[in-house]
N, C-alpha and C positions, 0 to 999 in steps of 0.2 A: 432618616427623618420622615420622608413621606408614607414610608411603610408605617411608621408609627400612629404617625397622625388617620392613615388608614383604618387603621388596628382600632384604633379609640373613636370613632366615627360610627365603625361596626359595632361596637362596644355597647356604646349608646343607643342606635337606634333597638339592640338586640333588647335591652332593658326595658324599654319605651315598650318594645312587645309584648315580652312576658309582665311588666305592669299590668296593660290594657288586658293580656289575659285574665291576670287573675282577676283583674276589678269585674267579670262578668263569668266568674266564676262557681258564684253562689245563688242560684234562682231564687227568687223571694216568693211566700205561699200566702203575702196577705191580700185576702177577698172577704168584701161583708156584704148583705141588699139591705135595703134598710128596708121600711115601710110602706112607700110607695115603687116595689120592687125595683128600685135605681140599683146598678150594680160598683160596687170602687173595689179597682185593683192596682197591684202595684206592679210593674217591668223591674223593678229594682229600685230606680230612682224617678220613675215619673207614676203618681197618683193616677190612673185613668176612672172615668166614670161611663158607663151605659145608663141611658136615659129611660122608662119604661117604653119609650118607641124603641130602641135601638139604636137610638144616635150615639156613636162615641167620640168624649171628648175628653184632654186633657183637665182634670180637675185642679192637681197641685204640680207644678213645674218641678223638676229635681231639680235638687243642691250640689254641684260640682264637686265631685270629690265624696260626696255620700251616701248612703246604700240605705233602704228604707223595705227590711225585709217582711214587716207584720203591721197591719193594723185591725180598729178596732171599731167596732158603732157603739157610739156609748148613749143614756138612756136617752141623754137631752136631745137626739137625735147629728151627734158631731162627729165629725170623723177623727179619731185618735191615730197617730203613727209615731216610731221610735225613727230616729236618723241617727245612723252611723259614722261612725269618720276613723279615720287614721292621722297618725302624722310621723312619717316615718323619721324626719329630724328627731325625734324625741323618740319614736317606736311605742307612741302612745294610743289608747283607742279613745275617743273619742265620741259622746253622745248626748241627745237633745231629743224634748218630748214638745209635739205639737199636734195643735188640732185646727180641724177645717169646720169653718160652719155649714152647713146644705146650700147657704147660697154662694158659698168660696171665699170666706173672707179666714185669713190663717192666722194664725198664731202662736206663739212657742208658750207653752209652760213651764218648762223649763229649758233653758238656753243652752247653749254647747258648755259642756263639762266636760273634764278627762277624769273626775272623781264621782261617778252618779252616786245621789241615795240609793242606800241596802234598802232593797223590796221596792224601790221604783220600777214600778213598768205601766203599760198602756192596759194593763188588764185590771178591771177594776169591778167590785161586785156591787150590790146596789144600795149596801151601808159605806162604798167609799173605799173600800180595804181593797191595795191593790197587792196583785201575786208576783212571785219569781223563780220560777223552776232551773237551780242547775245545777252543778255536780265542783268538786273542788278543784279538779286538773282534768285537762285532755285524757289522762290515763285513767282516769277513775271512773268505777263505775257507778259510784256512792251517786245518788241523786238528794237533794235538799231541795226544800219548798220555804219559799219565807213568806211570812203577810206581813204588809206594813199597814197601819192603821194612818186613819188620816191625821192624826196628829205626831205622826210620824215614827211612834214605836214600831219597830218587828220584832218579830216571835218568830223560832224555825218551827213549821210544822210537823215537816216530814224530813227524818235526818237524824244525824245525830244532836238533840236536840243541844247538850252538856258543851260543846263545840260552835253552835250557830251563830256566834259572836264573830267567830275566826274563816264563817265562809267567804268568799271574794266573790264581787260582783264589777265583772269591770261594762258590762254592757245595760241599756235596758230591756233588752227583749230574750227571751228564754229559750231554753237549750229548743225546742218545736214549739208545734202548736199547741190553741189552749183552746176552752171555749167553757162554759158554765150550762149545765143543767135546769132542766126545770126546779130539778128537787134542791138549787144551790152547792149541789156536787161541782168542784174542779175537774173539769175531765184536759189533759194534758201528753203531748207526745215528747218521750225524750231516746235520744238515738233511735234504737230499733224496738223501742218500747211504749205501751200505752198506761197509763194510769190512772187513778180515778181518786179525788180526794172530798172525803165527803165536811160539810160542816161542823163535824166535831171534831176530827183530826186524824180519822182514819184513813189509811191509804193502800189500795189494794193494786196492783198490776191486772189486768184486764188483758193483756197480751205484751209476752217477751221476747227480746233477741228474736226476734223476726227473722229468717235467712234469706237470701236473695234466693231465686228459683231456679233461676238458666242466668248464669253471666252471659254468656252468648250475646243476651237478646237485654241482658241489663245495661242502662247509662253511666253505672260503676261499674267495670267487669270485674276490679280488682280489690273488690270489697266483700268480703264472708255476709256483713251482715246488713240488712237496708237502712239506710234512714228513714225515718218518717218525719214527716213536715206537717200540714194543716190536718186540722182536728175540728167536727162541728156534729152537735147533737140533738137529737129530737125529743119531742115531749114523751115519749116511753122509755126513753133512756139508751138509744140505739145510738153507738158514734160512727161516724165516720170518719176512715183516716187516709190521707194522701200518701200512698207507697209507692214513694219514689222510686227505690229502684227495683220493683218490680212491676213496675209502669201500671199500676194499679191503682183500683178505688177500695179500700176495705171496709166493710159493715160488722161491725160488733156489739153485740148484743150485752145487754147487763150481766147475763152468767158468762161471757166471754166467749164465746162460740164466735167464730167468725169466717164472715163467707167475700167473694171475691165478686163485689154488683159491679166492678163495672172494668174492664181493662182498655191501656191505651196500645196503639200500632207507634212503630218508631217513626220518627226520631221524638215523638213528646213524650212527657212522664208528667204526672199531677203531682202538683208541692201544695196547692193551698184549697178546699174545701168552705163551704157557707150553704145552708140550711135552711128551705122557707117552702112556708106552704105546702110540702110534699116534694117539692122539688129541689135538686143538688146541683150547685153551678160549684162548676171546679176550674180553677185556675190551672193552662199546663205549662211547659217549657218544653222547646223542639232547641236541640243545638245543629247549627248551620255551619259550614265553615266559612272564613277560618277560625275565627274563634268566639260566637256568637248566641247568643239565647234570646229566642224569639218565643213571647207569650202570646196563651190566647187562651178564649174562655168559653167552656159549653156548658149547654143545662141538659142533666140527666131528670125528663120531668115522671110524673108518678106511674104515667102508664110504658114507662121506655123508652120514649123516643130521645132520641140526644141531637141536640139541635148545636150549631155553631152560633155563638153570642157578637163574637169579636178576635180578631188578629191584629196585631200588630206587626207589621212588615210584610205584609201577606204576600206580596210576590219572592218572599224569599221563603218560605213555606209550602209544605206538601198541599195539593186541592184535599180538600174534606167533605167524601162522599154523602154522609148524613146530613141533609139539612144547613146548606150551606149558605143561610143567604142573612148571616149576620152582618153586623158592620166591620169594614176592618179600616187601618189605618197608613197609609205609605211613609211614614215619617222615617225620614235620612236617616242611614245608618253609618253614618261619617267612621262610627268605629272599625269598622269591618275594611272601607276603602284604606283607614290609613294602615290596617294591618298586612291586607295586601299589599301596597306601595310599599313599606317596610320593608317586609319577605321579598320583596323583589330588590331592593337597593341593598339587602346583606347578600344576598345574591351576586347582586355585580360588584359590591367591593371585594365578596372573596374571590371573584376571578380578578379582579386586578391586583390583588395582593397577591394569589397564586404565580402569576404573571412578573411582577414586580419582583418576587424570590427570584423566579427564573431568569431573569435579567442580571442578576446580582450575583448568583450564581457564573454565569457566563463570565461576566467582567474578572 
């Protein structure tokens, strides 16, 4: 009987681990500046803002239980973001679209749903039409694009068009990044691929299947091919894209040629990219043990230098030799202490349960 009660104790907190793993196991790549080069990014679940001094402040508090991996500066000057959710009672996903005003006041547009509108997302052009870039399954490699108009039709653009009744959309934010053109081109990243969709409905690859370079030295080693994340473009029509796992910045030019501006040192890798003025501030992720993702953000400006913006948890983070004299921030990482304490209390039940056999064994 105590062995049992053991057994289901361990049981538990072992679940509580791998949980709180997985919940910080997806790095989020949303970064935008707006105007008065203010910078918002997101940890996952907390909104962060750099002020054009430098100050960093929490902007929008995360929601318990939900994961907020892209947003957007939309014209009115607000911040747009998708919220995530799960509910494993039902094994439902779960999503909601809100925006922040510049002075912080929030609000949802649309409220938690487990059924979003088809072509809902935070990406939106400047007649209103907003985008969805995804594919039909995990195994497919088929890619679909939908626009939803503001009166709420979609159309599939890119896809099989004969079928784009029958694509699923269970989330609102898209397979990567996105970002719009000067010339009102979609330029857009999906798995290990970049795309480019222009306003009449042509859609060209600009770069495919990406391969990782050195697993070795990649943050997936057991991955053939990289993800790409954040995607942001400039008025000659060069993109930039967040290559995660080959811890890289890519620069792609409109005939597709692309070159490697900028690489990171372990443990970070860049997910999410933003565009101004000549200069590239990229969002990274460094993973910590035990089982942790720690962001922070630098500016690649036009003559080279790369400056450090901000850190989040910075004494749990490598020093950064370049220009290190951004803001950072020490806020508790409660997740991490109770994953240790965890690990350690499966730890000592399984030597008391090892122990306990052995008693029982004896008798």
């Amino acid at each position: 009987m105590r062995r049992a009660l053991l057994i289901n104790i361990a049981v538990v907190i072992t679940l509580s681990v791998v949980a709180l793993d997985s919940a910080s196991a997806h790095p989020a790549w949303g970064i935008v500046v707006d105007r008065n080069n203010q910078i918002y990014f997101s940890d996952i679940e907390t909104i962060w803002k750099i002020d054009a001094q430098g100050k960093l402040t929490v902007f929008r508090p995360g929601v318990s239980g939900t994961h907020v991996h892209e947003i957007t500066l939309g014209e009115d000057g607000n911040i747009y973001g998708v919220e995530n959710g799960y509910e494993p009672s039902t094994q439902r996903f779960s999503a909601a679209l809100w925006k922040v005003t510049p002075d912080g006041q929030s609000s949802y547009i649309l409220p938690t749903t487990f059924n979003p509108p088809k072509g809902m997302t935070n990406w939106k052009d400047r007649a209103g039409n907003s985008y969805y870039v995804g594919k039909r399954d995990n195994a497919s490699r088929d890619i679909f694009v939908l626009k939803r108009s503001p009166d709420g039709k979609v159309v599939t653009l890119a896809g099989n068009k004969k079928e784009g009744d029958e694509y699923r959309q269970v989330a609102l934010y898209s397979l990567g990044g996105m970002a719009f053109g000067s010339d009102g081109a979609l330029y857009f990243t999906a798995n290990s691929s970049v795309g480019k969709l222009t306003p009449d409905g042509a859609m060209t690859l600009l770069a495919s299947n990406l391969e990782i370079e050195d697993r070795a030295e990649s943050p997936m080693p057991d991955s053939h091919l990289t993800p790409l994340f954040g995607i942001a473009v400039d008025s000659q029509g060069n993109s930039f894209v967040a290559d995660y796992g080959n811890r890289r910045i890519l620069k792609i030019a409109p005939d597709g040629k692309s070159t490697t501006l900028m690489r990171e040192e372990k443990p970070w890798s860049p997910t999410g990219v933003a565009f101004k003025d000549g200069n590239l501030y990229v969002l990274e992720f460094g993973f910590t043990l035990p089982s942790t993702y720690i962001p922070r953000v630098r500016k690649l400006s036009a003559d080279g230098t790369i400056t450090t913006l901000a850190t989040i948890g910075a004494n749990s983070t490598p020093v950064v030799s370049q220009n290190t004299s951004g803001a950072t921030s020490e806020r508790p990482r409660f997740r991490r202490a109770y994953l240790l304490l965890a690990g350690l209390g499966i730890l000592a039940l399984t030597i008391v349960i090892w122990r306990s056999r052995r008693s029982d064994l004896r008798q």
